[in-house]
C-alpha positions in Angstrom: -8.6 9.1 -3.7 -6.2 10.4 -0.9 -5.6 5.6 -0.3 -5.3 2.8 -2.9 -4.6 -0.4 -3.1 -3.4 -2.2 -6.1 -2.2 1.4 -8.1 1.1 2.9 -7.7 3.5 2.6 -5.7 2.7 -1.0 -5.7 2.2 -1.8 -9.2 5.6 0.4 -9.9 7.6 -1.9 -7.5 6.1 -4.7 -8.9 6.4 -3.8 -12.7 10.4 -3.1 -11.2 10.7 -6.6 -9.9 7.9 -8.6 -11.8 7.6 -7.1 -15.2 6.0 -10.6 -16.7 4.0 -11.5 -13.4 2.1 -7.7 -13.4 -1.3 -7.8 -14.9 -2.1 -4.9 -17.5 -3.4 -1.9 -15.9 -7.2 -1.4 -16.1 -8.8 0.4 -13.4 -12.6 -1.0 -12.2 -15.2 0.4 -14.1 -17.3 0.7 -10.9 -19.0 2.7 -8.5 -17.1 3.2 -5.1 -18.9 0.3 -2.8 -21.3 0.8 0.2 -21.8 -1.0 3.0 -25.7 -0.1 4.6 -25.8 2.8 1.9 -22.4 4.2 3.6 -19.6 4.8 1.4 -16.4 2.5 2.1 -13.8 5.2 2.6 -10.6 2.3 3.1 -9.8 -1.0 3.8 -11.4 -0.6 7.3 -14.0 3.0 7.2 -17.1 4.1 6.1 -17.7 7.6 5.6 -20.9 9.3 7.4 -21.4 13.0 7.1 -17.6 13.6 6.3 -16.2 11.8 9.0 -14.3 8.3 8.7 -15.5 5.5 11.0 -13.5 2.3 11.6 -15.1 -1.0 11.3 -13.8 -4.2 10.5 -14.8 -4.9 6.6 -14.4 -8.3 4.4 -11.3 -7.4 1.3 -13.8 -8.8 -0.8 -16.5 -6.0 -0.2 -13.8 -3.3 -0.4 -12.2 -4.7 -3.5 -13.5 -7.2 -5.6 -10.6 -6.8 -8.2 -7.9 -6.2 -5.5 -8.1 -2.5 -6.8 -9.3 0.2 -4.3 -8.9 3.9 -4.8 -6.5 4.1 -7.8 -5.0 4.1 -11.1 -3.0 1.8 -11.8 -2.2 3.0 -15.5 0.3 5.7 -13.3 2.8 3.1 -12.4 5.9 2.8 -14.3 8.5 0.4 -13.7 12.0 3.1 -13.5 9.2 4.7 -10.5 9.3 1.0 -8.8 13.3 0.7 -9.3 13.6 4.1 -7.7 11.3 3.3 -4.9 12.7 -0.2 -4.2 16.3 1.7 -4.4 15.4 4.0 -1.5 13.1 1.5 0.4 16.4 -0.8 0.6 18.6 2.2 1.7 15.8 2.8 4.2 16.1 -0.9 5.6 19.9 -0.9 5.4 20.5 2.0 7.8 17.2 0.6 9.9 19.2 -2.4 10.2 22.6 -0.9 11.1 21.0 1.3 13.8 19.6 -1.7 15.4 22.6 -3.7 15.1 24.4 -1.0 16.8 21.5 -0.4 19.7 22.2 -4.0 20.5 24.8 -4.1 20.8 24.9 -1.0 23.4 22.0 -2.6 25.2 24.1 -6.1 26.1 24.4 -6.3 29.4 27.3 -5.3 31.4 27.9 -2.6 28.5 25.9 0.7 30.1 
């Protein structure tokens, strides 16, 4: 499935930080979920003929289990580190940009 919830990268990140809180990896045994005999596509589509159509849906219809559209048996925790590595570096220089756009933005300074 091209979206997931509860599979990697989550489970990586949290076998990275939480390796004794993370539940074993089993995916659902189940058939994809309908709602009115269409197929739930995400957290908020069905699919009809192909196309994706936005409607609000209940977590609980879309996954039961908390796992939607993925393996989580392909997380590994050195994946998580990695990711939570970059994601920081990513939040780091987010954070010095804004730091430095306000203080360009104070007034009396343009």
């Amino acid at each position: 499935a091209r979206l997931g919830h509860g599979a990697d990268p989550v489970r990586s990140v949290s076998l990275a930080l939480f390796p004794d809180q993370t539940a074993a990896a089993a995916p659902p045994d189940r058939a994809v979920p309908d709602v009115g005999g269409l197929p739930i596509t995400s957290f908020s589509t069905l699919g009809l003929d192909g196309v994706e159509i936005d409607l609000p849906l209940e977590s609980a219809e879309v996954a039961p289990e908390g796992l939607f559209g993925g393996d989580p048996s392909l997380a590994d925790a050195a994946t998580g580190a990695a990711l939570v590595e970059r994601l920081a570096g990513i939040g780091a220089a987010l954070i010095g940009r804004l730091d430095a756009l306000s203080a360009a933005l104070q007034p009396g300074r343009m």
